[in-house]
matplotlib code that plots the C-alpha trace (Angstrom):
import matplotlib.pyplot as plt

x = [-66.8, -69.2, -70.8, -70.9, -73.3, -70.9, -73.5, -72.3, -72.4, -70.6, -69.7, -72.4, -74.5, -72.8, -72.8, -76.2, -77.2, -75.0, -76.8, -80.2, -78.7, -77.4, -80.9, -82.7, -80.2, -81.4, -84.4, -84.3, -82.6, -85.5, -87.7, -90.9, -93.1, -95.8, -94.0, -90.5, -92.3, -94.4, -91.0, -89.5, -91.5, -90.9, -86.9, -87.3, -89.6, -87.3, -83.7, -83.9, -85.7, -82.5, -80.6, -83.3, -84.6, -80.9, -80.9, -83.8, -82.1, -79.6, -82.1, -83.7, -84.9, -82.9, -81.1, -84.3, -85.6, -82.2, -82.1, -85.9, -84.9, -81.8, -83.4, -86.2, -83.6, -82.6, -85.9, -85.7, -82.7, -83.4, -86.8, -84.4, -82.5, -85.8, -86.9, -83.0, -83.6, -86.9, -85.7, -82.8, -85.8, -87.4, -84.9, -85.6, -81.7, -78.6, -76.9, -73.7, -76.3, -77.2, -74.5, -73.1, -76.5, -76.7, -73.3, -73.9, -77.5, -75.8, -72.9, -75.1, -77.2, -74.0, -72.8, -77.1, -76.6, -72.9, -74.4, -77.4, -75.7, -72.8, -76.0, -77.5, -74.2, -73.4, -77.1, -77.0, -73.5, -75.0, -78.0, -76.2, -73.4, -76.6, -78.0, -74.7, -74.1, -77.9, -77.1, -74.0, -75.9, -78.4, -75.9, -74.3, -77.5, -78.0, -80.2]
y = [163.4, 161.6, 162.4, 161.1, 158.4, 156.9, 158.8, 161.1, 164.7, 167.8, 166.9, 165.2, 168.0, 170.6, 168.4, 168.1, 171.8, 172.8, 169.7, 171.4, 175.2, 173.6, 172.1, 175.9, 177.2, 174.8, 175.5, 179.4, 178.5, 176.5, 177.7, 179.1, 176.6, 175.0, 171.4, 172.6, 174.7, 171.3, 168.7, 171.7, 171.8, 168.3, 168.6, 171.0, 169.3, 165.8, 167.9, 170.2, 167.8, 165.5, 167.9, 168.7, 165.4, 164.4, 166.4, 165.5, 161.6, 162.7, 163.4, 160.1, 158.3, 154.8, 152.9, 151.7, 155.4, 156.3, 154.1, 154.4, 158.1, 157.7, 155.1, 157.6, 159.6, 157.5, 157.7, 161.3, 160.8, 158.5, 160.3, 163.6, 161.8, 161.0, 164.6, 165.5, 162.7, 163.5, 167.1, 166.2, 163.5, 166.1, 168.8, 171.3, 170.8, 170.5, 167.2, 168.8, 171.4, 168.2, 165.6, 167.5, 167.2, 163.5, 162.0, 163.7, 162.3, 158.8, 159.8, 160.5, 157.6, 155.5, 157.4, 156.6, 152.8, 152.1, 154.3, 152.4, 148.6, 149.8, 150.9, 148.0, 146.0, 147.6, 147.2, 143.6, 142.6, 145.0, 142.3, 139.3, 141.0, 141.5, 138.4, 136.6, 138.8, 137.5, 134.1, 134.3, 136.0, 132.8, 130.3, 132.1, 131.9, 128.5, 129.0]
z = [57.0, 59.3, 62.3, 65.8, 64.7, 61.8, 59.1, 56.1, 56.3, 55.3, 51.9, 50.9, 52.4, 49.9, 47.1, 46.9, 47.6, 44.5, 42.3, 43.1, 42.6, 39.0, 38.5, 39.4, 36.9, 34.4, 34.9, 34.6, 31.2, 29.5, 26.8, 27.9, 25.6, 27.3, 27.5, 28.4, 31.5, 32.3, 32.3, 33.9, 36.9, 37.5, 37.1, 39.6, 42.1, 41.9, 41.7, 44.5, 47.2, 47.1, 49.7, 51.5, 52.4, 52.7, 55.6, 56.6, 56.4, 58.8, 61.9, 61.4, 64.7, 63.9, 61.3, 59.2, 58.9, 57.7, 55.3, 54.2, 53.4, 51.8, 49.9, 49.1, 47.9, 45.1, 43.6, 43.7, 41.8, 38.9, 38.7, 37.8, 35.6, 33.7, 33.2, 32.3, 29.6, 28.7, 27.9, 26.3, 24.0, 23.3, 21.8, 24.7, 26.0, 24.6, 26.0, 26.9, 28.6, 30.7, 30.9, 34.0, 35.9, 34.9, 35.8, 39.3, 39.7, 38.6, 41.2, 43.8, 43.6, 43.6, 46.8, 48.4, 47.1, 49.4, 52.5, 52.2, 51.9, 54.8, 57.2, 56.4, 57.5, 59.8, 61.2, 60.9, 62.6, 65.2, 65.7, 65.1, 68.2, 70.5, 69.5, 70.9, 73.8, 74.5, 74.1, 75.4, 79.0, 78.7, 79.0, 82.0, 83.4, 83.2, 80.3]

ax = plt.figure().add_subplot(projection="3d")
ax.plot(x, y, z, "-o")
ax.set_aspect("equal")
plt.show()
């Protein structure tokens, strides 16, 4: 679904709320050693902020901010997918405990990378459309 303004919502909104609800149950599931708690802290940190400053994303003041978030987003992402692999490196998950969380972080970044290049299209054949109609208003002018 997208809004007035052509950007995502709705879906996307609820798919990333339930990856960082999966990411707090991970969390709440990890041994209490020292090491798991530390990588843990950081899963949770990077995994959960990806809805929230998706939202955030969506009240952005013009294309570039937009995309500067989303784009921020993706780091958020791969940085999850580090700690999911790190924990998984380190024999404090199961990989089928994770392999759910990490094909939607990879999903979700693939979904960030097309909105980003289509607002980045659609914000340059919106230039190069004023730049004619200036042009276009010059020669009329006698310009």
């Amino acid at each position: 679904m997208k809004s007035e303004s052509g950007r995502m919502k709705g879906d996307l909104k609820e798919r990333t709320k339930e990856f960082a609800l999966n990411i707090i149950a991970l969390y709440s599931q990890l041994p209490k050693r020292r090491e798991a708690q530390v990588l843990g802290d950081q899963l949770l940190r990077s995994g959960t902020s990806v809805g929230a400053h998706f939202r955030e994303a969506q009240r952005a003041k013009s294309n570039p901010d937009f995309i500067s978030k989303i784009e921020g987003r993706m780091q958020e992402l791969e940085e999850t997918a580090y700690w999911l692999e790190l924990l998984e490196g380190a024999s404090l998950c199961r990989r089928d405990q994770l392999e759910p969380l990490t094909n939607e972080a990879y999903q979700l970044m693939a979904i960030f990378v097309t909105i980003v290049r289509k607002t980045k299209a659609l914000s340059q054949t919106l230039s190069t459309q004023r730049w004619g109609l200036q042009v276009h208003q010059a020669h009329a002018r006698g310009g």
